[in-house]
N, C-alpha and C positions, 0 to 999 in steps of 0.2 A: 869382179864378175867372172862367174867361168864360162869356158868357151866349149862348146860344145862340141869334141871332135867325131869326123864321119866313119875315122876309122877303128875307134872303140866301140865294142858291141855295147849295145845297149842293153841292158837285164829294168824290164821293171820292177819297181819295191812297192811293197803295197806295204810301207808304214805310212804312207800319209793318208790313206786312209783308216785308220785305226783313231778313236776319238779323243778327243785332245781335252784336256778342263776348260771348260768355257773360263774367259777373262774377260769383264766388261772393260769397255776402253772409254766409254764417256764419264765425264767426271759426276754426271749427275744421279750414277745410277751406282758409282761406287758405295761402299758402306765402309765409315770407319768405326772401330776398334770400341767398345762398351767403356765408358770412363767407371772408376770405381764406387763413383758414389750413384750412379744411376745402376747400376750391380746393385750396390746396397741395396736402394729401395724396393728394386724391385723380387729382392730376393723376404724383404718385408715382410711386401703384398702376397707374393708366393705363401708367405708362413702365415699370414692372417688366412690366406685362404684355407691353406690345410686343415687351420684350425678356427673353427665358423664362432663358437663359444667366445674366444678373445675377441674377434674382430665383433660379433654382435654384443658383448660389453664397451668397445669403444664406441662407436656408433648409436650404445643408449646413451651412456655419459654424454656424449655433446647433444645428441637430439634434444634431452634431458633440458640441460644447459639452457638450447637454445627457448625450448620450449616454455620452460620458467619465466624466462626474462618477458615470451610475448602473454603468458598471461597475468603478468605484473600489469601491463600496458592495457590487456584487455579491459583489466578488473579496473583499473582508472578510469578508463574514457565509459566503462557500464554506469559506473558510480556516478559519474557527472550527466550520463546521459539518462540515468534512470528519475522518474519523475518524483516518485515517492521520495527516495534521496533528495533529490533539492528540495524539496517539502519541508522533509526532519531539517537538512541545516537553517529553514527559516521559521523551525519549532512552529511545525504545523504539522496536525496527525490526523491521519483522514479514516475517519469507520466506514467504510461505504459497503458493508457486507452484511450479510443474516449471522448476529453471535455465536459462536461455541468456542471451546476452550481452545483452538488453536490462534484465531482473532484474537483473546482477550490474551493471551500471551504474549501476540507481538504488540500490541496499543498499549498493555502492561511495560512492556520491556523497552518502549520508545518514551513512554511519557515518564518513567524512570533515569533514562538516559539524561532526557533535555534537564532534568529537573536535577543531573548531579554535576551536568556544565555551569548552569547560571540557574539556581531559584531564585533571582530576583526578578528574571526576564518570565513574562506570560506563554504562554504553552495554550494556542489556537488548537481545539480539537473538533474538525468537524463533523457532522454526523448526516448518515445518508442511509439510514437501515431500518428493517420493520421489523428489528427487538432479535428474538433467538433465543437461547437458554442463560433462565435466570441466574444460573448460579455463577457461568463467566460473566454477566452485566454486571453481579454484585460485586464479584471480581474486581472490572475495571472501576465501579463508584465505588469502591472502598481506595484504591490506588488513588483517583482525581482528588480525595479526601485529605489523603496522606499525603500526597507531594507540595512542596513546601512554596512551588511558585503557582500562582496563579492561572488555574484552565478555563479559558473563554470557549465556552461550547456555543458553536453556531448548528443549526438544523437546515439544511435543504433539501429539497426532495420531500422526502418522509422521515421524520423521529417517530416509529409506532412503537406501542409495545414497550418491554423492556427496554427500548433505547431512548421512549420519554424520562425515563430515571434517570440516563447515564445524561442526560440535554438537562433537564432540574437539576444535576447535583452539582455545575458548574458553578465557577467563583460568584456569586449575587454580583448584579449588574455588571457581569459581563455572559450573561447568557443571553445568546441573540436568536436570533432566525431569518431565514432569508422572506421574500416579500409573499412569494409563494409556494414555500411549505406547508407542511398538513402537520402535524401531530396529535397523536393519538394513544390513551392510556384506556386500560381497563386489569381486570385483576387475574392475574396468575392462572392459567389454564393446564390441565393436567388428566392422564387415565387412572383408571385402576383396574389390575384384572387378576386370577390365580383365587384362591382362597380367601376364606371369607376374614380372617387374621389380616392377611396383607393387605387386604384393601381397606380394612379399617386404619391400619398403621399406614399407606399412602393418605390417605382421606385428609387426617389430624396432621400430615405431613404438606400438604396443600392450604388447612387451613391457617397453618404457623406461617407459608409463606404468603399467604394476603395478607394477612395480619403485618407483616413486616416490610408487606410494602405499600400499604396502607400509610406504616408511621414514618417512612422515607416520604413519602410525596407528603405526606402532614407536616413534614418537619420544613420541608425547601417550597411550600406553598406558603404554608401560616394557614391552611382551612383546620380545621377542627376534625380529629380521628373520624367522629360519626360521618360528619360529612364529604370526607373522600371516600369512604370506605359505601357511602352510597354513592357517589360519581364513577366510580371504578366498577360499578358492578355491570355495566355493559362498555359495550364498545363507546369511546366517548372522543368523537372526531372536533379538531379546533382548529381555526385560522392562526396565524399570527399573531391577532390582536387579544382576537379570542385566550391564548395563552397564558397572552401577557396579563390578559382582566386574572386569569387565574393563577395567577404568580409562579407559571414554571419558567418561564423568558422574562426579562427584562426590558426586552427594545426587539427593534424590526429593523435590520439592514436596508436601505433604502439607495443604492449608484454606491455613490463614495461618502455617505455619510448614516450616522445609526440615528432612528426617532427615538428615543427615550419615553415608553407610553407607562405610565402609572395607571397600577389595578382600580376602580372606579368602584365608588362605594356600594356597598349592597343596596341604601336606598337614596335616592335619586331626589331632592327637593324640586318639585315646578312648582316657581309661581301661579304660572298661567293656570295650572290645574287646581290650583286652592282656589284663586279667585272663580274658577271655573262651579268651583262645589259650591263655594258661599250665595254665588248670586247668577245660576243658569239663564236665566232672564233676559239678561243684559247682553247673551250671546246671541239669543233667539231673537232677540229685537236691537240688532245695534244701533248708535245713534249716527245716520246716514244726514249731513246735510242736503237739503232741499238742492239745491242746485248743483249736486252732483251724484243726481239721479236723473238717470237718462232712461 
C-alpha cells in the first residue's frame, strides 16, 4: 500500500477519469464464446433467409408431408363416418332424389361395384323419388337387368313416375314396399315447340317412348299391352297392396318381417251372391225361430 507523503506536491491526473471498457463481474451476466455448431446453424438460418425461395421450398416439402399423412386419416375416419358408405359396404343403394343423369351414374356405378365384389350376394336398392328423366331411369333398369346378383327394390315414401319402372323391374319376389308408401305410374310426359317439322319429329318421339313403357310395365306386371297402356294414361296412385294386386311389388314390409300378398284374381267367386241371385226370397224373408224373436 502506498503511503502518502505531505511533502510531495500533489499534481492531480485526470486519467481516471477518462472511460474505461465496461467489464461485467457477475457471472450471470457474462457471455461465453459462440460454439461452432450453433455458428453453423445459425449462419443456415441467416442464408435461408436471404434466400426466401429455398427456405419456402423446404417449408412446402414438410407442410406437404405433413399435410398428406392428415388427409390420409381425414379421408378414413369421412369414409367410416359417411352414412351412404356404410350403406354400399352392406350393398344397399339408396335413390332418394328426382332422376337425371348425374343420379343414374352414381346408382349405375355402385350397383356395378357391388355386383363385381359378389353377384352372388343381393343388392338392396331403395327408392324414395317421384321419377325424373326417362332416359337415366332407362339407364339405371337396363343396369338392375344386367347385373348378375339379385336387386331387391323396396319403395318408401313415394316410387312415382319413372321410378315405378326402376321399383317393377327388380328381381320378382323380392320387390317390396314399405307399409306406407304411394306408388304411382302414368305415361311419359313431354313439350314440343319451334317449327312445325320439330314438333312433328318430338311428337312421334314421345309416342315411341310410351309405347316402350308400356311394354316394360306389360312385361314385369303380366297385364296385357292394351291394358296398361290404358292404366297409364293418367295419373294412377296405389297403396301397397294395391301394387302388389297389380303385380309391380311382390310383398309389403311389415317390423321385421315381409307379407307375401299374391295378385287376386280378376274375378272373385261368392257363394253368397249366387245363392243371393237364385233365390232373393229367402233373404227377404229369413227363417227366424219363434222364440228368438223379441
Amino acid at each position: 500500500m502506498d503511503v502518502l507523503s505531505l511533502s510531495t506536491p500533489v499534481t492531480p491526473s485526470f486519467s481516471s477519469l477518462k472511460p474505461s471498457p465496461w467489464t461485467p463481474k457477475s457471472s450471470f451476466l457474462s457471455f461465453k464464446p459462440i460454439s461452432s455448431t450453433l455458428k453453423t446453424s445459425l449462419e443456415s438460418h441467416q442464408s435461408g433467409l436471404c434466400y426466401p425461395r429455398f427456405a419456402k421450398t423446404l417449408s412446402h416439402d414438410f407442410s406437404s408431408q405433413i399435410f398428406a399423412s392428415q388427409t390420409q386419416e381425414m379421408a378414413m375416419r369421412g369414409a367410416e363416418a359417411d352414412a351412404m358408405g356404410l350403406l354400399l359396404k352392406e350393398r344397399i343403394v339408396f335413390l332418394g332424389s328426382d332422376i337425371n343423369d348425374f343420379v343414374a351414374d352414381s346408382i349405375i356405378s355402385q350397383l356395378m361395384l357391388l355386383d363385381a365384389k359378389d353377384p352372388k350376394k343381393d343388392i338392396k336398392l331403395f327408392i324414395n323419388s317421384s321419377g325424373g328423366s326417362l332416359s337415366a331411369t332407362l339407364a339405371i333398369y337396363d343396369v338392375v337387368q344386367l347385373v348378375r346378383a339379385d336387386v331387391s327394390t323396396v319403395a318408401l315414401g313415394i316410387a312415382a313416375s319413372t321410378a315405378s319402372i326402376i321399383l317393377g323391374g327388380g328381381t320378382k319376389g323380392k320387390r317390396l314396399a314399405m307399409p306406407n308408401a304411394r306408388i304411382m305410374m302414368h305415361q311419359p310426359r313431354g313439350g314440343a315447340g319451334g317449327e312445325a317439322i320439330d314438333v312433328e319429329i318430338l311428337a312421334r318421339e314421345l309416342q315411341n317412348n310410351k309405347k316402350n313403357v308400356t311394354r316394360l310395365i306389360s312385361d314385369f306386371t303380366g297385364h296385357p299391352f292394351e291394358e296398361v297402356e290404358k292404366d297409364i294414361d293418367r295419373d294412377r296412385y296405389m297403396s301397397p297392396i294395391e301394387a302388389v294386386e297389380y303385380g309391380i311389388i311382390d310383398g309389403v314390409i311389415d317390423r321385421d318381417s315381409i307379407i307375401p300378398l299374391a295378385p287376386l284374381p280378376e274375378k272373385v267367386n261368392s257363394t253368397l251372391a249366387d245363392q243371393f241371385r237364385e233365390n232373393p226370397s229367402k233373404f227377404m224373408t229369413p227363417d227366424i225361430p219363434d222364440d228368438e224373436i223379441y
